[in-house]
C-alpha positions as CSV (number, residue, x, y, z in Angstrom):
1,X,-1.1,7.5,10.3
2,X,-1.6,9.1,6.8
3,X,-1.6,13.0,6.7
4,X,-3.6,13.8,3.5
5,X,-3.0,17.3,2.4
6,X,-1.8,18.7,-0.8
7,X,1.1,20.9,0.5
8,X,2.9,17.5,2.6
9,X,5.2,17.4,-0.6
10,X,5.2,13.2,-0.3
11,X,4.3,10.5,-3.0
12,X,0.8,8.9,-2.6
13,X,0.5,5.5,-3.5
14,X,-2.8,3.3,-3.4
15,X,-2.6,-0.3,-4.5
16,X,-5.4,-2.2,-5.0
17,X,-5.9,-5.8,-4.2
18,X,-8.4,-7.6,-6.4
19,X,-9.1,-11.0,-4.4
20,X,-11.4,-13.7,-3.3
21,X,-13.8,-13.4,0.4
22,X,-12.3,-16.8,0.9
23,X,-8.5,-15.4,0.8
24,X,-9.0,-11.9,1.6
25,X,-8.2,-12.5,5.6
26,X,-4.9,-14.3,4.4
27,X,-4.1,-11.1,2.1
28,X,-4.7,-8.9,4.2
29,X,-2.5,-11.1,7.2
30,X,0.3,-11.0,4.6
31,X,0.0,-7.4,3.8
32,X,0.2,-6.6,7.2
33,X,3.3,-8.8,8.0
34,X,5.2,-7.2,5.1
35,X,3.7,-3.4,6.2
36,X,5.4,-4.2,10.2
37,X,8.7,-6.8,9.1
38,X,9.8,-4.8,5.9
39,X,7.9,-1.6,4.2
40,X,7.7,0.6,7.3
41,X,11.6,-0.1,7.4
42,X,12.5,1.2,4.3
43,X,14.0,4.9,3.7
44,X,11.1,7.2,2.9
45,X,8.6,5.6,4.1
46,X,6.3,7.4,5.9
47,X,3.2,5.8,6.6
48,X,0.0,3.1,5.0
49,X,-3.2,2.1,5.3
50,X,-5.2,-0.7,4.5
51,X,-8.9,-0.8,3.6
52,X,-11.0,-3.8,2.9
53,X,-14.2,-3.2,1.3
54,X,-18.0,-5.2,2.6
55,X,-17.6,-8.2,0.0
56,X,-14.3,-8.6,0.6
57,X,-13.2,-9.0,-2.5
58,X,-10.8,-5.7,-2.4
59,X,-8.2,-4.3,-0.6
60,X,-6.4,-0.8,-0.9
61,X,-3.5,0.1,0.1
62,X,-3.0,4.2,0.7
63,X,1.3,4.8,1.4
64,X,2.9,7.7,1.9
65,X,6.8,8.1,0.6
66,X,9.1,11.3,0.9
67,X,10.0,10.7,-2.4
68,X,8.9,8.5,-5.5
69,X,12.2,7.5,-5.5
70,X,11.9,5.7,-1.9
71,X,9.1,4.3,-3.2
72,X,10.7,2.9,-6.5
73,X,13.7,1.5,-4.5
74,X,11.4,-0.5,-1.6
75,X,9.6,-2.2,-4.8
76,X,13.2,-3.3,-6.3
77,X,14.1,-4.6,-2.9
78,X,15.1,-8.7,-3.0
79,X,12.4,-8.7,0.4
80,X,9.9,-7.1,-1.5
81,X,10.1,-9.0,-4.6
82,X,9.4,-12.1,-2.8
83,X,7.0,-10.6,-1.1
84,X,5.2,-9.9,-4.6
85,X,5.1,-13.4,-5.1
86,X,3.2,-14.2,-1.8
87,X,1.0,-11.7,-2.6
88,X,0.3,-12.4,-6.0
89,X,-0.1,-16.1,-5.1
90,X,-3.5,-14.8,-3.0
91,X,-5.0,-12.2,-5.3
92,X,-6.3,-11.9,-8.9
93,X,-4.2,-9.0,-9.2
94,X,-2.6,-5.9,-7.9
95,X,-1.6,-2.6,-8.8
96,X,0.6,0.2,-7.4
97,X,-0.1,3.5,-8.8
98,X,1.4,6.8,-8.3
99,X,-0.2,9.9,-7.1
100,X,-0.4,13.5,-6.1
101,X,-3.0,14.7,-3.9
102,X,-5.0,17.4,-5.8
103,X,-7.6,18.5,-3.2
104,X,-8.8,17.4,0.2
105,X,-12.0,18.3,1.7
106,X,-13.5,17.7,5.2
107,X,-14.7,19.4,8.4
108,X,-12.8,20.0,11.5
């Protein structure tokens, strides 16, 4: 389960999904299998979430790595690569981006 905080010291990464409500269920599936057979597996990672908004025309993706470097080398991976392809074969298009957490807020 993600820890968001700005002292963890780990790389953030959300992705964002841009698809279709008729292939959204099928992303997400895929996402999933790759999260549970091959992502979680890698060194660094740490933990995800995914998030699907109403229309279901987007999903996020919010990782946490040890280091960006972890990251960078899960994404160069042969199983990853082809995983890209299934991915991209069920969205419009995604994008990883890197981030720092600058603040949190909340109660409790």
């Amino acid at each position: 389960m993600p820890n968001i905080t700005q002292d963890s010291g780990y790389q953030t990464v959300i992705t964002t999904f841009e698809t279709s409500p008729g292939n959204c269920q099928d992303l997400l599936e895929a996402l999933q299998d790759a999260l549970a057979a091959h992502i979680s597996q890698q060194p660094g990672f740490v933990s995800a979430a995914l998030h699907v908004n109403d229309a279901q025309t987007r999903i996020a993706n919010y990782s946490q790595w040890a280091r960006r470097e972890d990251f960078l080398a899960m994404l160069r991976s042969d199983d990853m690569r082809e995983t890209n392809r299934r991915l991209n074969a069920l969205c419009r298009s995604f994008e990883p981006v890197l981030y720092e957490v600058a603040a949190t807020f909340g109660r409790g």
